[in-house]
C-alpha positions, 0 to 999 in steps of 0.5 A, a space after each residue: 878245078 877247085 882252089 886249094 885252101 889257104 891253110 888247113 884248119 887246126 886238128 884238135 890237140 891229141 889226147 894224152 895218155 897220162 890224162 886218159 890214165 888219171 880220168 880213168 883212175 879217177 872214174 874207178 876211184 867213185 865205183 869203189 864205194 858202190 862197187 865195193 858195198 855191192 860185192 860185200 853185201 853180194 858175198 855175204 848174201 850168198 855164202 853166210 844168208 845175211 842180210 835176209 834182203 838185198 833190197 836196201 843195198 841195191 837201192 842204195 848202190 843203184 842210187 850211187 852208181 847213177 849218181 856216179 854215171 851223172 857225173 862221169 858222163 856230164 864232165 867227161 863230155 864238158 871237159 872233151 867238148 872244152 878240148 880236154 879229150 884225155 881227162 873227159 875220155 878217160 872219165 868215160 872210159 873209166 866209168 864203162 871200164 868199171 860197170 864191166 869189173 862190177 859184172 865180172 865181179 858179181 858173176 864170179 862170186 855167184 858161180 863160186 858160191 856152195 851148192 845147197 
């Protein structure tokens, strides 16, 4: 039989849920702009024709997401591995959360839009 340790080893402090909340917001506060400019030009593309392409608006919006995804993902991951598990997974949380919205979004204007 094996001796029991001395002390158990310290649990890493628990994540908080106002932490997890401000990562979160944090995270849907940077889909705003890309979200947003892909929706508008989305919705104006398919009810009104305009603008002919989307081409420029995609490039741009995939430019801003990635952008977004770098930085939700390198500083969530820094922050959980430095022991801030709330605001890092909140981060993360938050950037998954709104690619989801982002879809959900997309697929609502595509089914609501006129027959032709």
């Amino acid at each position: 039989m094996s001796p029991l340790p001395a002390a158990l080893p310290p649990r890493p402090p628990s994540a908080k849920r106002g932490r997890i909340a401000a990562g979160i917001g944090i995270a849907l506060a940077g889909h705003l702009p890309a979200s947003g400019l892909w929706l508008l030009s989305f919705y104006t593309f398919v009810y009104y024709a305009s603008p002919d392409s989307l081409f420029m608006v995609d490039c741009l919006v995939i430019l801003l997401q990635l952008a977004l995804f770098a930085c939700c993902a390198v500083t969530g991951s820094v922050l959980v591995r430095r022991g801030d598990r709330g605001l890092g997974l909140g981060l993360l949380v938050g950037w998954v959360t709104g690619i989801v919205a982002l879809v959900l979004a997309t697929a609502l204007i595509a089914c609501s839009a006129p027959a032709t």
